[in-house]
VOPAGU-2260 file (C-alpha; in pm, 1 decimal, decimal comma):
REM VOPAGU-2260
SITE   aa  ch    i         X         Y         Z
SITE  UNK   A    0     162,8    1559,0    1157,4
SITE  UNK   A    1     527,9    1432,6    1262,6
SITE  UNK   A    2     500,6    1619,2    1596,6
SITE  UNK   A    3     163,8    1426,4    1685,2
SITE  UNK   A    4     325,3    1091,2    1601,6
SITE  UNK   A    5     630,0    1212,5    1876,6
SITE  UNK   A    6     363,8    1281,8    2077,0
SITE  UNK   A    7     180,0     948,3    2045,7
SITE  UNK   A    8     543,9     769,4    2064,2
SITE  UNK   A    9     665,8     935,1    2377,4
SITE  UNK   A   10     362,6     844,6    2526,3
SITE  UNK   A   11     381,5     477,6    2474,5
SITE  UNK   A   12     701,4     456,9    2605,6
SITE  UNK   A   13     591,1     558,7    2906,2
SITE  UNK   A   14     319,7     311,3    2927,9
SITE  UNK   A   15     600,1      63,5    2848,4
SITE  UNK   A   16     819,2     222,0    3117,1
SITE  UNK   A   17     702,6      17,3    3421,4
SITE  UNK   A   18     508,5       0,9    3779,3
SITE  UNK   A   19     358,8     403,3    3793,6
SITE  UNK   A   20     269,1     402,5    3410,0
SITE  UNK   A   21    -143,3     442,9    3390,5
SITE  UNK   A   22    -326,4     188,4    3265,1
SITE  UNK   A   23    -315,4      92,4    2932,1
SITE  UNK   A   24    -648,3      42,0    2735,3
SITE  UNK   A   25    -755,1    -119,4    2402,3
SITE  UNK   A   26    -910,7     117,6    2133,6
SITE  UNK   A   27   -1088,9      71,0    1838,8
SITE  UNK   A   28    -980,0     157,5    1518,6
SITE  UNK   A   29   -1094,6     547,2    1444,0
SITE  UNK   A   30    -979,6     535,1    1046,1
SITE  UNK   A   31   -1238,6     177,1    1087,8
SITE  UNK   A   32   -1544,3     351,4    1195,2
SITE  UNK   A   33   -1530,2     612,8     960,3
SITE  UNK   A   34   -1488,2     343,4     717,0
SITE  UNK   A   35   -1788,9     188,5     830,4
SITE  UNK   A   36   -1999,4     518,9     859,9
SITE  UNK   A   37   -1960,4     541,5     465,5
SITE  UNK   A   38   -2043,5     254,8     331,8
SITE  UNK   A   39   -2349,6     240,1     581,8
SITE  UNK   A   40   -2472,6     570,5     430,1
SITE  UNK   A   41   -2461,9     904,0     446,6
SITE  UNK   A   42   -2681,0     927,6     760,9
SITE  UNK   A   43   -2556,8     679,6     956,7
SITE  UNK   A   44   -2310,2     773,2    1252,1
SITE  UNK   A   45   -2207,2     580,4    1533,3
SITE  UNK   A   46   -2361,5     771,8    1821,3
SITE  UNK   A   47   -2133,0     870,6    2191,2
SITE  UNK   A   48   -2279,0     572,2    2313,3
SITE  UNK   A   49   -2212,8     306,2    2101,4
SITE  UNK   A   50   -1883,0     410,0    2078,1
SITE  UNK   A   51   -1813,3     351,6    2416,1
SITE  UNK   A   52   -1999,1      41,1    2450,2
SITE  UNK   A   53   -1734,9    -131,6    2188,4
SITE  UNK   A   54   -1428,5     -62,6    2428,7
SITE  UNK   A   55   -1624,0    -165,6    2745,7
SITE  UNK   A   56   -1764,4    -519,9    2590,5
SITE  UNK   A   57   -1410,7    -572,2    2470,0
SITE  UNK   A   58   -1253,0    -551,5    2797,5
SITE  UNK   A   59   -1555,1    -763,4    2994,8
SITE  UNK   A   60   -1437,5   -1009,2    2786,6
SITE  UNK   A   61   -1109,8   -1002,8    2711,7
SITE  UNK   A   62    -926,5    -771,7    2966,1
SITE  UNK   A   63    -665,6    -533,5    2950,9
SITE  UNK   A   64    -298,9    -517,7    2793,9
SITE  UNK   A   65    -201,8    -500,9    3220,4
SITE  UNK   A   66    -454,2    -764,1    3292,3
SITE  UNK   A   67    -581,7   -1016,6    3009,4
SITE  UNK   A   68    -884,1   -1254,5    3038,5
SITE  UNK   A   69   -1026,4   -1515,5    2834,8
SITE  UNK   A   70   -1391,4   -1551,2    2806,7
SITE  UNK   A   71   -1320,0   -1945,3    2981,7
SITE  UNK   A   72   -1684,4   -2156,5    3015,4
SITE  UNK   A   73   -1831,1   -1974,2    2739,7
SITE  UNK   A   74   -1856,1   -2261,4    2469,0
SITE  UNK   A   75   -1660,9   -2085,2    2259,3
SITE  UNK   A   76   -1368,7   -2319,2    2250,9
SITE  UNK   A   77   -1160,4   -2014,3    2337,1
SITE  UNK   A   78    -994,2   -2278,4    2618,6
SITE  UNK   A   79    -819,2   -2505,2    2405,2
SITE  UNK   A   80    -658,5   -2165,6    2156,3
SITE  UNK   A   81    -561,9   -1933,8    2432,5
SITE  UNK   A   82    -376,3   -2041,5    2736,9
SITE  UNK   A   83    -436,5   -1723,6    3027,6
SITE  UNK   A   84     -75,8   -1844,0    3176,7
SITE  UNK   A   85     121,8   -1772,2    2907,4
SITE  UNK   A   86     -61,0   -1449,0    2812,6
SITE  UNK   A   87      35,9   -1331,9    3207,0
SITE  UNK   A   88     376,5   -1384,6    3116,4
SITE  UNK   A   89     359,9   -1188,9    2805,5
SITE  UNK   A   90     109,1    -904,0    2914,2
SITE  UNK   A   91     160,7    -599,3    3148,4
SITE  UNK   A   92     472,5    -411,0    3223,7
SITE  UNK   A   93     813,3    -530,5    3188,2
SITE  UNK   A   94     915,8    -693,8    3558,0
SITE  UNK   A   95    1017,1   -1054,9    3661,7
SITE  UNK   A   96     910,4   -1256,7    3980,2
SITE  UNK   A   97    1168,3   -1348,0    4253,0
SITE  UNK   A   98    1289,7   -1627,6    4062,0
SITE  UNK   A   99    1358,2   -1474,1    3744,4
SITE  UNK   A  100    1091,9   -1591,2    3568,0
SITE  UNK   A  101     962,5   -1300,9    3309,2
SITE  UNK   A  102     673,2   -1036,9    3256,9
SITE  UNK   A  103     601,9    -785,2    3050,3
SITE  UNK   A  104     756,1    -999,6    2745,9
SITE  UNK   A  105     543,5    -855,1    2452,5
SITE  UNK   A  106     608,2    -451,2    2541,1
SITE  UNK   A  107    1003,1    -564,1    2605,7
SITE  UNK   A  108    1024,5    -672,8    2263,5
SITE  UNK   A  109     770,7    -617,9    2033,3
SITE  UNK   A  110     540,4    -282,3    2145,0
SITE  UNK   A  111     759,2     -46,8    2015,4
SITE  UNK   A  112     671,5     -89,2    1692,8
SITE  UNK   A  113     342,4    -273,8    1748,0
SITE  UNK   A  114     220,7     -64,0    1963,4
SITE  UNK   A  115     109,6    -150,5    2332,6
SITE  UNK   A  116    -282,3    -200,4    2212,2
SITE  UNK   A  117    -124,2    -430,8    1918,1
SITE  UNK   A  118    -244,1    -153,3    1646,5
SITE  UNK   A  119      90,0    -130,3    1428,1
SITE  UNK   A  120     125,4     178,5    1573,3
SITE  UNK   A  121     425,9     161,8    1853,7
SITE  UNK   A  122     630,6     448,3    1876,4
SITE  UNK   A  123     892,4     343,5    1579,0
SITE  UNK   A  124     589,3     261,3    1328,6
SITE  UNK   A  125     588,8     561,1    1091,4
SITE  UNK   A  126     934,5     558,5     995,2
SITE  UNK   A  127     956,3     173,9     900,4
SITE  UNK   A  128     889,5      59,5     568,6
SITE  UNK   A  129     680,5    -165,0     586,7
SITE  UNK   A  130     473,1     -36,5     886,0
SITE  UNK   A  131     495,0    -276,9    1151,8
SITE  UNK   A  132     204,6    -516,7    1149,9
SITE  UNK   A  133    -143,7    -438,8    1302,8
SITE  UNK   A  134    -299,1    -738,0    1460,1
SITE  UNK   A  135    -680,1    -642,2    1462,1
SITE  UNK   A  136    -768,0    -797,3    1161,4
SITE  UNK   A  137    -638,5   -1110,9    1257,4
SITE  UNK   A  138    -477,0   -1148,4     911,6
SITE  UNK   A  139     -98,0   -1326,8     854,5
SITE  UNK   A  140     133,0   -1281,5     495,7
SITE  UNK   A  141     342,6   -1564,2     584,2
SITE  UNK   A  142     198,3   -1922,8     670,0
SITE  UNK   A  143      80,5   -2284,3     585,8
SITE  UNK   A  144    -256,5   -2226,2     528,9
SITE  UNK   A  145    -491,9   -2094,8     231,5
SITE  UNK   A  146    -537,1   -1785,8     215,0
SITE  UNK   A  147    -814,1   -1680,3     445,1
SITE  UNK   A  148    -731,2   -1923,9     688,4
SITE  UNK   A  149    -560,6   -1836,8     989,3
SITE  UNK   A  150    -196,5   -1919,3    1079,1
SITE  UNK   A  151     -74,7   -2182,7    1304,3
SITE  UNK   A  152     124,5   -2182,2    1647,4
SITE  UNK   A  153     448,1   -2289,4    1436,7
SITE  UNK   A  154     381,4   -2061,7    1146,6
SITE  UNK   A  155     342,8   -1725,9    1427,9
SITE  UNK   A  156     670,7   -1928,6    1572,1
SITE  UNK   A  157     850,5   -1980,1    1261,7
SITE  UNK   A  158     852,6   -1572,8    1222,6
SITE  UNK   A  159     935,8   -1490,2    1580,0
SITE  UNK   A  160    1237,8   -1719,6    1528,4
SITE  UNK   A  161    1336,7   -1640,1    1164,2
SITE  UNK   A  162    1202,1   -1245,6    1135,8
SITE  UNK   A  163    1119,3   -1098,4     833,9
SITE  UNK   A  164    1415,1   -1073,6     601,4
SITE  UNK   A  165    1386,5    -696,9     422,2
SITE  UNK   A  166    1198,4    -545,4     689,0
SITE  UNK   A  167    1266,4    -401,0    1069,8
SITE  UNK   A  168    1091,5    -770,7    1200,1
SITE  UNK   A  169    1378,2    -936,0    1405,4
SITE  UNK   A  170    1507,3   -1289,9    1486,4
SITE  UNK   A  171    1363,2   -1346,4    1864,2
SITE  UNK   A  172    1625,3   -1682,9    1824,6
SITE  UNK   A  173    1818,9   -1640,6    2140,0
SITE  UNK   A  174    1488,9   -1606,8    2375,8
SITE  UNK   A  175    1399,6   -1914,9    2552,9
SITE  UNK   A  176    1135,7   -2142,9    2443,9
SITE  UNK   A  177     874,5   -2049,9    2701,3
SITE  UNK   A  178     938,2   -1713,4    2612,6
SITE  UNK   A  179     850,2   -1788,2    2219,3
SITE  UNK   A  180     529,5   -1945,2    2325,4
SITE  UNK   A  181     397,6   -1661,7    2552,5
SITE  UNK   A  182     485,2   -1410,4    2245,1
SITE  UNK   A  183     283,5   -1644,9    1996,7
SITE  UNK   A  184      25,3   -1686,6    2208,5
SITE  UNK   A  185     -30,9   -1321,6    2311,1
SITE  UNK   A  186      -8,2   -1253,2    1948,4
SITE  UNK   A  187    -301,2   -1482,5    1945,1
SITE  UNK   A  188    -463,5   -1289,9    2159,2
SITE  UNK   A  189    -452,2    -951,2    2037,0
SITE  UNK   A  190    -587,7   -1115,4    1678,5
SITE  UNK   A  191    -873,2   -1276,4    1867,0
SITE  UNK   A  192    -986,3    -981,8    2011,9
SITE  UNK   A  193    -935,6    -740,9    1742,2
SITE  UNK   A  194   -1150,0    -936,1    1526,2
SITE  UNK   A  195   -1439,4    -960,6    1802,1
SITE  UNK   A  196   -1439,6    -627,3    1886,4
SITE  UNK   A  197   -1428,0    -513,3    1460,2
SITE  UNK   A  198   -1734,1    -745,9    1440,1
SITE  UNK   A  199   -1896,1    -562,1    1714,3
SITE  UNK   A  200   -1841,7    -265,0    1518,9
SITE  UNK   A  201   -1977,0    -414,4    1215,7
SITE  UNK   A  202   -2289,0    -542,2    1370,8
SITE  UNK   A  203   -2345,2    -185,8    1474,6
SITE  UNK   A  204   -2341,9     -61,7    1146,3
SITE  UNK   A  205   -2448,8    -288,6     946,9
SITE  UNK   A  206   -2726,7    -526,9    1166,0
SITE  UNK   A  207   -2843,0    -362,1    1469,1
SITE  UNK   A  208   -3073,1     -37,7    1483,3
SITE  UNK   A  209   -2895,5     259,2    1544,3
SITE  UNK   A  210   -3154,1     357,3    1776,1
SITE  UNK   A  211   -3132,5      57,0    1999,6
SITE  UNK   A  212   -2860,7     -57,6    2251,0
SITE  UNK   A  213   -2583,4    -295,6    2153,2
SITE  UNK   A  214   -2768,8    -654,0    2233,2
SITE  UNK   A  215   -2500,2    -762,9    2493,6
SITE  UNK   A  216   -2644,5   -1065,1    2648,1
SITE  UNK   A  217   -2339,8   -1348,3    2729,2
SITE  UNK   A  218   -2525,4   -1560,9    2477,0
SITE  UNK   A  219   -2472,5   -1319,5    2175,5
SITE  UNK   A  220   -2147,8   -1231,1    2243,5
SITE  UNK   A  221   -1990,9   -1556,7    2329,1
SITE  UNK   A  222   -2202,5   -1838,3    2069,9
SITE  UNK   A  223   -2255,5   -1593,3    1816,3
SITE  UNK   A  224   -1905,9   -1372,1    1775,7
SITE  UNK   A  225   -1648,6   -1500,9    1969,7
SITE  UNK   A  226   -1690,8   -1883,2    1890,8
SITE  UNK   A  227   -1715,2   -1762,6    1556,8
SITE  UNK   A  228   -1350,2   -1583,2    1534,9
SITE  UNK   A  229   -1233,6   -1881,0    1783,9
SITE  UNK   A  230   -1290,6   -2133,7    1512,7
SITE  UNK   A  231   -1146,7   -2013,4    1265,8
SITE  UNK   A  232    -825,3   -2024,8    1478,8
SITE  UNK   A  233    -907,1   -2329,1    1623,6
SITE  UNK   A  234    -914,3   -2522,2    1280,4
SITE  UNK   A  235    -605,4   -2352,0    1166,3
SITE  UNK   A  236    -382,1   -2672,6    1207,7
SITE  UNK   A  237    -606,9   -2867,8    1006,9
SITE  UNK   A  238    -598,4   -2614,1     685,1
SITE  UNK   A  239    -233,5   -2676,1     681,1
SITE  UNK   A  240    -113,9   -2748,1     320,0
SITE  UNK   A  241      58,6   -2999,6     132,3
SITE  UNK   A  242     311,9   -2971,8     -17,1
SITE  UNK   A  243     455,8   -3262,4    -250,3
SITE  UNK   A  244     829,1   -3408,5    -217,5
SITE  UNK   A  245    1044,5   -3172,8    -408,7
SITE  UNK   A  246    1170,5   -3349,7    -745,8
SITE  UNK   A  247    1539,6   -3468,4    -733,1
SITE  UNK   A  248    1665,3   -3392,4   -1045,5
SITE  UNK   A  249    1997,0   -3420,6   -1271,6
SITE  UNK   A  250    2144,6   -3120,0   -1387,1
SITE  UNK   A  251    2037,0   -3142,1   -1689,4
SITE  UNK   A  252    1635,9   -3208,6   -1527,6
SITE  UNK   A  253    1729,4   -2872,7   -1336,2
SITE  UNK   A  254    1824,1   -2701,1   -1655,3
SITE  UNK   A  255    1471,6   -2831,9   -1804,8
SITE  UNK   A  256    1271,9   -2709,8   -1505,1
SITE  UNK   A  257    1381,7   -2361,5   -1477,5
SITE  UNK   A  258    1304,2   -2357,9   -1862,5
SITE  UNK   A  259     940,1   -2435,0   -1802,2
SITE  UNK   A  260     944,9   -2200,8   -1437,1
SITE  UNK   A  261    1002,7   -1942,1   -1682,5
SITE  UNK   A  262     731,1   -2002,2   -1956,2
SITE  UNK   A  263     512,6   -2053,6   -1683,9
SITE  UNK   A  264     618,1   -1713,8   -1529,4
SITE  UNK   A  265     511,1   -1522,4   -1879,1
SITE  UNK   A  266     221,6   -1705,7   -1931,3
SITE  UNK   A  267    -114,9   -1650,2   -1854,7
SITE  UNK   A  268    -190,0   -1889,0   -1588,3
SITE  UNK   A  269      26,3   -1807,6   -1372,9
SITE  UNK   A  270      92,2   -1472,1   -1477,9
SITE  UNK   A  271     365,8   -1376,4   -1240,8
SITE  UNK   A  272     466,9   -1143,2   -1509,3
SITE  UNK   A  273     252,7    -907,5   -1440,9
SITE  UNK   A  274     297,9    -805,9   -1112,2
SITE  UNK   A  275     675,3    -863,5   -1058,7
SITE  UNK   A  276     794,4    -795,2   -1425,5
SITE  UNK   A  277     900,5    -882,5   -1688,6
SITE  UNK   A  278    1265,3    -848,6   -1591,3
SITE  UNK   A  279    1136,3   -1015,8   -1248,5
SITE  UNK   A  280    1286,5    -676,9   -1065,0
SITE  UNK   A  281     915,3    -604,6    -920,2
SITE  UNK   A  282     828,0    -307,2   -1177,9
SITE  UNK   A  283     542,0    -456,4   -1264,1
SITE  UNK   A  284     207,6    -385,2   -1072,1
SITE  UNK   A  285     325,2     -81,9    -851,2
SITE  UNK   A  286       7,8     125,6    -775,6
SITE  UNK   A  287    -184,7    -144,1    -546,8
SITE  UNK   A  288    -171,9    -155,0    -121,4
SITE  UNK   A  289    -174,9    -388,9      96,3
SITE  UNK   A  290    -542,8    -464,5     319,3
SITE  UNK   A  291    -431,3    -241,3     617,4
SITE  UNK   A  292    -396,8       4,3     391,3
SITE  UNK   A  293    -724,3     -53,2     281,4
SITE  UNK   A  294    -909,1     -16,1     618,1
SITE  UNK   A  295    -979,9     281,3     590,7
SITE  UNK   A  296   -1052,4     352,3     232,4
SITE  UNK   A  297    -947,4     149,9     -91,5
SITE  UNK   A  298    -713,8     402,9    -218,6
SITE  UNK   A  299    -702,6     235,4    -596,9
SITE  UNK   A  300   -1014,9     393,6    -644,9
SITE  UNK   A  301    -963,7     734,3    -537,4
SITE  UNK   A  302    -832,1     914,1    -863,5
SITE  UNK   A  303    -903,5    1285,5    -858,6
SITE  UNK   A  304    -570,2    1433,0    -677,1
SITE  UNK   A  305    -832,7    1642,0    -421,4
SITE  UNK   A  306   -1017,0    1366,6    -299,9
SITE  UNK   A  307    -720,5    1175,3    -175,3
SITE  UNK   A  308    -593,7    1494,9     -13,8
SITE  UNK   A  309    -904,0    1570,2     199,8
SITE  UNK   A  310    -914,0    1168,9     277,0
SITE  UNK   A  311    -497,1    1189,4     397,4
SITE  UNK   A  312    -583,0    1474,0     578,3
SITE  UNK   A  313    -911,5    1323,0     726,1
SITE  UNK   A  314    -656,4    1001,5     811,2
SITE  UNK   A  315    -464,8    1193,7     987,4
SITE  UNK   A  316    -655,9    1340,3    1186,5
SITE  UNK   A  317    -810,1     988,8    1305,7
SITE  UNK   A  318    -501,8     886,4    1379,4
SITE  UNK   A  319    -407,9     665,3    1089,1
SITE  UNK   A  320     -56,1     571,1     933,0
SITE  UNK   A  321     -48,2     715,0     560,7
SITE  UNK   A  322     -91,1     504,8     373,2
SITE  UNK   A  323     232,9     332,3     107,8
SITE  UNK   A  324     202,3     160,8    -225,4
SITE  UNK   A  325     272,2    -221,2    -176,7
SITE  UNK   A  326     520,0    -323,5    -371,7
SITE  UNK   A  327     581,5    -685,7    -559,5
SITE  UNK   A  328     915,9    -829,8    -488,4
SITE  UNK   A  329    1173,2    -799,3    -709,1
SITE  UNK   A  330    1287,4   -1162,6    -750,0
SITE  UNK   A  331    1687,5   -1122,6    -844,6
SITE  UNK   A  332    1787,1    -999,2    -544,4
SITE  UNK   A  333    1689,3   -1330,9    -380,3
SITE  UNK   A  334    1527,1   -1192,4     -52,4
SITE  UNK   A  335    1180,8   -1340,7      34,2
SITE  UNK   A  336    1059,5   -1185,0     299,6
SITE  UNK   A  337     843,5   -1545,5     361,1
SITE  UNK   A  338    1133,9   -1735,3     395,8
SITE  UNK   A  339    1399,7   -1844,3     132,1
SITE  UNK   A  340    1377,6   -2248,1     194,7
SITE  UNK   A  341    1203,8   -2405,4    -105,9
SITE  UNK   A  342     920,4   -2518,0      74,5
SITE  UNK   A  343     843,1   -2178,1     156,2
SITE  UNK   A  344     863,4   -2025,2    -188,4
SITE  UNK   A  345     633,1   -2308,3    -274,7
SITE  UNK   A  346     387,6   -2212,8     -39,3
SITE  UNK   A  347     397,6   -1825,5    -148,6
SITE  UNK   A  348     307,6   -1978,7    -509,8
SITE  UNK   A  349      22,2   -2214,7    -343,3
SITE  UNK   A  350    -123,5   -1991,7    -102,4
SITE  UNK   A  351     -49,8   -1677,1    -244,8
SITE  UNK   A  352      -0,6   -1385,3      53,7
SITE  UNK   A  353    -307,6   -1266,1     310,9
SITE  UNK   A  354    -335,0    -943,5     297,7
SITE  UNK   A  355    -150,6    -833,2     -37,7
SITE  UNK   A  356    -267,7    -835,9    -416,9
SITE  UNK   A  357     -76,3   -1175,9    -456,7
SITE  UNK   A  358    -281,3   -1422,9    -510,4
SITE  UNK   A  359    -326,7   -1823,3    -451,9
SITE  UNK   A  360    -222,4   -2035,0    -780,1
SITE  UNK   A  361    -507,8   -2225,5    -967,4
SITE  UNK   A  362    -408,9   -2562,7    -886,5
SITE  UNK   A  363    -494,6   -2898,2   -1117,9
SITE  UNK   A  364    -440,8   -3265,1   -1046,3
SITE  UNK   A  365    -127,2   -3396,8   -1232,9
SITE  UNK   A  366    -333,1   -3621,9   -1458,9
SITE  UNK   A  367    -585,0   -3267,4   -1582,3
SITE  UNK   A  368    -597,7   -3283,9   -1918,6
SITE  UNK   A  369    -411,7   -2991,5   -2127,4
SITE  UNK   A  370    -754,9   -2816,0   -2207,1
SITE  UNK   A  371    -799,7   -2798,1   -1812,9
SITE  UNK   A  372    -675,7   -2445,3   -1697,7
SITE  UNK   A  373    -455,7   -2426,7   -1335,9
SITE  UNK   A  374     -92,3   -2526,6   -1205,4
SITE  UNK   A  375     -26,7   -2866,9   -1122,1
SITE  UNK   A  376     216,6   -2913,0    -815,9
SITE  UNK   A  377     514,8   -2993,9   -1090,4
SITE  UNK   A  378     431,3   -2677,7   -1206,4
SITE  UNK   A  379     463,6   -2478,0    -895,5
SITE  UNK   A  380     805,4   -2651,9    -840,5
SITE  UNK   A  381     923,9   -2527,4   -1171,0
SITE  UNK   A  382     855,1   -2188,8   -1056,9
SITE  UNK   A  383    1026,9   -2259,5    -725,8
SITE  UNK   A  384    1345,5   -2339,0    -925,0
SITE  UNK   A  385    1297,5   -2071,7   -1163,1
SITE  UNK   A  386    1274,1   -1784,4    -879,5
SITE  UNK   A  387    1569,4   -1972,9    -758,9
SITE  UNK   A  388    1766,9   -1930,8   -1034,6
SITE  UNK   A  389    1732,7   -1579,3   -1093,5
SITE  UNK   A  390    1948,2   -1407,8    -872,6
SITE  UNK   A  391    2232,3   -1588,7   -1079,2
SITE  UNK   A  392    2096,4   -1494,1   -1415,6
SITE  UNK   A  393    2328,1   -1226,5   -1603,3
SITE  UNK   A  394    2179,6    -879,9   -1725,9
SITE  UNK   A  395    2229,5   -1035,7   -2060,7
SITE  UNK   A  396    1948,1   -1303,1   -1980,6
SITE  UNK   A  397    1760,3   -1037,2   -1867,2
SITE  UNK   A  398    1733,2    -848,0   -2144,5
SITE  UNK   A  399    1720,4   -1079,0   -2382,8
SITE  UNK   A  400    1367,0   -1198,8   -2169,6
SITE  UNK   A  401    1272,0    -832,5   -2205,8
SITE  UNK   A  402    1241,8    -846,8   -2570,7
SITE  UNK   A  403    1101,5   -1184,5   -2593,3
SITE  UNK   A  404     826,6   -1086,5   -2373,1
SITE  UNK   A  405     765,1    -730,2   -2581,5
SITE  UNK   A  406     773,3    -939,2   -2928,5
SITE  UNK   A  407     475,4   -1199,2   -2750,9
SITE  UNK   A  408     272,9    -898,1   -2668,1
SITE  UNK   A  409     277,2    -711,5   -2960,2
């Protein structure tokens, strides 16, 4: 209901407001354990207890939003990915020492649409399109690495600095460096312990016995989850990818390239097609969502009109965001939301996007023979020039590709 959400936002701006707000405290995902109660069967629920228990490990180890901790000693590498004196700077309420030197960095600028607990859910969320992003899941659309991997300090940088173009994320450009890193690193932060605490949950429901207590011995929690989630951060920098020189052509070579960009875009290897369109305006695939969407029920598969009302209204009442078709982009107006620098189109084509239905390109050595299915990294760059070109391409073009791609279907 909108008056709940004024509720919740009103609310969080007073926990942002300063030195008498109470405490704020992490909580798990409600939509998430419902989730979870399903697909563990219809007579599994998480009992009072366990519910609680979640919450209570999560702060042992990792804090507060007032006062974060690191699990430091633990063998869990967590040291060299999270550095406690930048989180200070970034945590708590919004105050500064004596000197000027800054607190409260991540509610000043970012918690008002990601929400104090970093759920997506700040006061602002429900009217932006796209909803602001929830950290929990530890998963990043724009970056260097596969996808799967996780992002880098420069790629969380890179989008603190830039923003988001088509969407409420802001340039932080004018903030100092040191303030940058603390907002990267708390980012960090909220990932890392998002994803512990979700494979808490998941243990629960999935490997433990309902009947007995949550195994909580420092060996479990620190060797077995939280190095786990820690390394796949930790080996983030090494997943970077390549990306070849960009070809220096002639005009005439640029002219050639955006030829084969586009017979590569209606093919079927790449495919792009079918998502974004065939007049590349993003009419293609319009009924998927996004994974946070998905968290709490893949709504693709939910087809009789009734069921998806008692779900929205069962969302709802858990506290979720409802939940918005994710569009593909539509290429001619020449916004990428990723970045618009060729290198970072390239990537979107190599890597494809975490989270949405766009996937990674098949990639093939440049010598693969022809019978050898994939893109080699020519390829991709003919795609790169081809997006490019489009938001310089008359209607005329455009229609005239319309037909052509009817005619090859039929």
């Amino acid at each position: 209901m909108w008056w709940r959400r004024c509720i919740v936002g009103l609310l969080l701006l007073v926990a942002m407001s300063g030195c008498d707000a109470p405490s704020a405290r992490f909580e798990m995902s409600l939509p998430y354990y419902r989730k979870l109660e399903k697909e563990a069967g219809a007579d599994f629920q998480f009992t009072y207890q366990q519910r609680q228990d979640v919450p209570d490990i999560s702060a042992a180890l990792f804090g507060t939003p007032d006062e974060p901790l690191i699990p430091a000693g633990s063998g869990s590498g967590i040291e060299e990915v999270l550095d406690l004196s930048k989180l200070r700077m970034a945590a708590g309420a919004v105050s500064s020492e004596r000197d000027g030197a800054p607190h409260g960095l991540y509610r000043e600028h970012c918690a008002h649409c990601h929400g104090v607990t970093g759920n997506g859910m700040g006061p602002t969320a429900s009217f932006l399109n796209p909803y602001p992003r929830d950290y929990r899941m530890g998963v990043f659309k724009f970056k260097s690495t596969p996808k799967g991997a996780r992002p880098t300090d420069d790629d969380l940088r890179k989008t603190l600095v830039d923003g988001i173009n088509g969407t409420a994320m802001p340039s932080f450009k004018l903030l100092a460096d040191t303030e940058i890193d603390a907002l990267v690193e708390y980012v960090k932060y909220l990932s890392i312990r998002g994803e512990v605490e979700r494979r808490l949950v998941e243990d629960m429901a999935f490997e433990l016995d309902v009947e007995e207590p949550l195994e909580t011995s420092a060996e479990f929690l620190l060797e077995d989850v939280v190095a786990t989630v820690v390394e796949r951060w930790a080996d983030a920098e090494s997943q970077v990818s390549s990306v070849p020189r960009r070809p220096e052509l002639s005009a005439d070579e640029s002219l050639e390239s955006i030829h084969r960009g586009r017979e590569l875009f209606y093919g079927t290897v790449a495919n792009c097609v079918k998502c974004h369109g065939n007049a590349q305006l993003g009419d293609g695939e319009r009924g998927d969502y996004d994974d946070w969407s998905k968290d709490f029920s893949d709504w693709t598969k939910i087809e009789s009109p009734l069921d998806q009302a008692k779900l929205l209204s069962e969302l709802d009442t858990l506290g979720g965001l409802k939940p918005r078709n994710i569009h593909p982009r539509n290429l001619r107006r020449g916004v990428y939301r990723g970045g618009r620098r060729p290198v970072d189109l390239y990537l979107r084509i190599l890597n494809g996007i975490d989270g949405s239905p766009m996937p990674a390109a098949l990639l093939k050595t440049p010598d693969a023979g022809p019978g050898i299915k994939g893109l080699t990294p020519d390829d991709v760059w003919d795609l790169v020039n081809y997006v490019q070109s489009l938001p310089y391409e008359s209607m005329g073009t455009v229609a005239t590709e319309q037909e052509q791609y009817k005619r090859a279907r039929m």
